[in-house]
N, C-alpha and C positions, 0 to 999 in steps of 0.2 A: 449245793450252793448255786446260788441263780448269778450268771456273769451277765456283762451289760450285754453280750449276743444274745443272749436267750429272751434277755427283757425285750433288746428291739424286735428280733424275730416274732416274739407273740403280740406285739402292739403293731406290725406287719400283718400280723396272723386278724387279728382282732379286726383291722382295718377291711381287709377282706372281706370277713364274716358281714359286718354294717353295710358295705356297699350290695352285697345280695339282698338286704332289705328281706329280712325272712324272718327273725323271730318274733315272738309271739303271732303270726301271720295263721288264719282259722286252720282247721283239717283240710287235708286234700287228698281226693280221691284218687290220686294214681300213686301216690306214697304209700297209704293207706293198703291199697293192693298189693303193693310192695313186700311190705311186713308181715303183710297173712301171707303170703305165697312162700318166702323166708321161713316164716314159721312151720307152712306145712310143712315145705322141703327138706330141713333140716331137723321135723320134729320135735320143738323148742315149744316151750310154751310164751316165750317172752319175744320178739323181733320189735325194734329201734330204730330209728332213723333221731340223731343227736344231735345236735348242736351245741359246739363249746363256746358258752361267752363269756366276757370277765370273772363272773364269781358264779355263774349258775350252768348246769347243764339242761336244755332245752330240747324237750321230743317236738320234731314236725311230727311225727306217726311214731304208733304207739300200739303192738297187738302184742294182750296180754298183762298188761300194765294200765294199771289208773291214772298215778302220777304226770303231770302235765311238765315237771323239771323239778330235779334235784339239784341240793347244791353240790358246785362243782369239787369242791374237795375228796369227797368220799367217791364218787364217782370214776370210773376204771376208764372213762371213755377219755378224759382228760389226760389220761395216762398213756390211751391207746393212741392218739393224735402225736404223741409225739417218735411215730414210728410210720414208714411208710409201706410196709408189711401186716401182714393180717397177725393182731394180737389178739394172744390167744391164754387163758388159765384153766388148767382142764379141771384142777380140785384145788378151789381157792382158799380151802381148809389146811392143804399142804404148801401151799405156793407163798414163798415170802414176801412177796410183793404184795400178798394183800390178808393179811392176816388177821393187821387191826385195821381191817377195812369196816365199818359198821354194816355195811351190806351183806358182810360175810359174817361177822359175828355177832350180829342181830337178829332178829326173830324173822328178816326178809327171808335170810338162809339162801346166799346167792354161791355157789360152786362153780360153774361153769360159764365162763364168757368168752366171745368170739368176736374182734373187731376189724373190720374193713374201713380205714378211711376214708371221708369225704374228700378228695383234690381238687382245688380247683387249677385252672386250668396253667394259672400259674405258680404251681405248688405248695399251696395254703391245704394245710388240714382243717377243715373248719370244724369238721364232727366225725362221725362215725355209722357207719350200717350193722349195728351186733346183734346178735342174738344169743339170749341166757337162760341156764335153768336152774334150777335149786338141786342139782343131781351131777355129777362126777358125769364128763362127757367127752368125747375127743373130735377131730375133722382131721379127716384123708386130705392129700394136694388134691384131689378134684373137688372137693366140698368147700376147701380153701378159697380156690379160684371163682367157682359159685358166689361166693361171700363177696370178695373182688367184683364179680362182675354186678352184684345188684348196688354195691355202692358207686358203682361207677353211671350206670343207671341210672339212679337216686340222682348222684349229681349233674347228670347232662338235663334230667328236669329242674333241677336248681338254676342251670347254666341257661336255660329255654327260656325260664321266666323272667328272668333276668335280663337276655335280651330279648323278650316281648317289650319289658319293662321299659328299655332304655328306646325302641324303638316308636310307640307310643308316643312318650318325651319330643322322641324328633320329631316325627309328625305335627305335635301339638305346635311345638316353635317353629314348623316351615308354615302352618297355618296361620297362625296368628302375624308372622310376617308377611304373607302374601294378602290377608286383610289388613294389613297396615300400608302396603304400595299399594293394594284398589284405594282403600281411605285417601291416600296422598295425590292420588288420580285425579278422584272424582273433585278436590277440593279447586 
């Protein structure tokens, strides 16, 4: 049952997410690094960088996967955002929480996920850092923490761009007013 906390908390959430100015936004090369390294390190064939919005789930990066975003229902990462902890399903063939997941009991054949929150800074889960296999798999507390620390990563370049973004902005508006007092000068 969804109470009106939950509804404002995610249209909070969601607000968030809009002001980073990220989705559908091209590939980026240090994300992208990201997820192959993710990948190598924990041996996955699938590494994620997500993004939860209204009704779809959105990869900035993506190794191992084609898919540019699924919709958000079926999607574990929607599920994993609402935890500030690394979530985790080691055999999502046993785990009830995702049973009639179609990623699970589809011809994907997804078993094993591991989810690190996106935070920002003022506590919006906007997505996730996971990595998945189609294989019954487990993560030690230092593998965990690893997982922790690249979304955490992930997100301080989230957090970069965002203030290159806004800083930009101010530049442009002190310019344009300072050619506005020469213009008023010179008249």
């Amino acid at each position: 049952m969804t109470t009106e906390t939950d509804t404002t908390r995610e249209a909070a959430r969601l607000q968030a997410l809009k002001r980073y100015n990220i989705l559908d936004t091209p590939e980026d090369g240090s994300m992208n690094r990201l997820t192959g390294l993710a990948a190598k390190v924990f041996n996955m064939p699938i590494a994620l960088i997500s993004l939860v919005d209204e009704d779809r789930i959105w990869f900035k990066s993506r190794y191992g996967l084609d898919a540019e975003q699924i919709d958000r229902d079926p999607g574990l990462c929607a599920s994993a955002i609402l935890s500030d902890e690394v979530y985790i399903v080691e055999d999502a063939r046993q785990d009830p929480r995702t049973l009639a997941n179609p990623l699970v009991a589809g011809e994907f054949g997804l078993r094993f996920y591991a989810a690190a929150p996106l935070q920002t800074h003022d506590g919006h889960q906007l997505g996730t850092f996971c990595v998945i296999d189609q294989k019954q798999r487990y993560l030690n507390e230092a593998q965990k923490l690893i997982l922790q620390d690249m979304a955490a990563i992930a997100m301080d370049e989230i957090e970069l761009r965002l203030a290159a973004r806004l800083a930009a902005q101010e530049n442009a508006r002190q310019l344009d007013e300072l050619r506005q007092q020469l213009a008023d000068k010179a008249k």
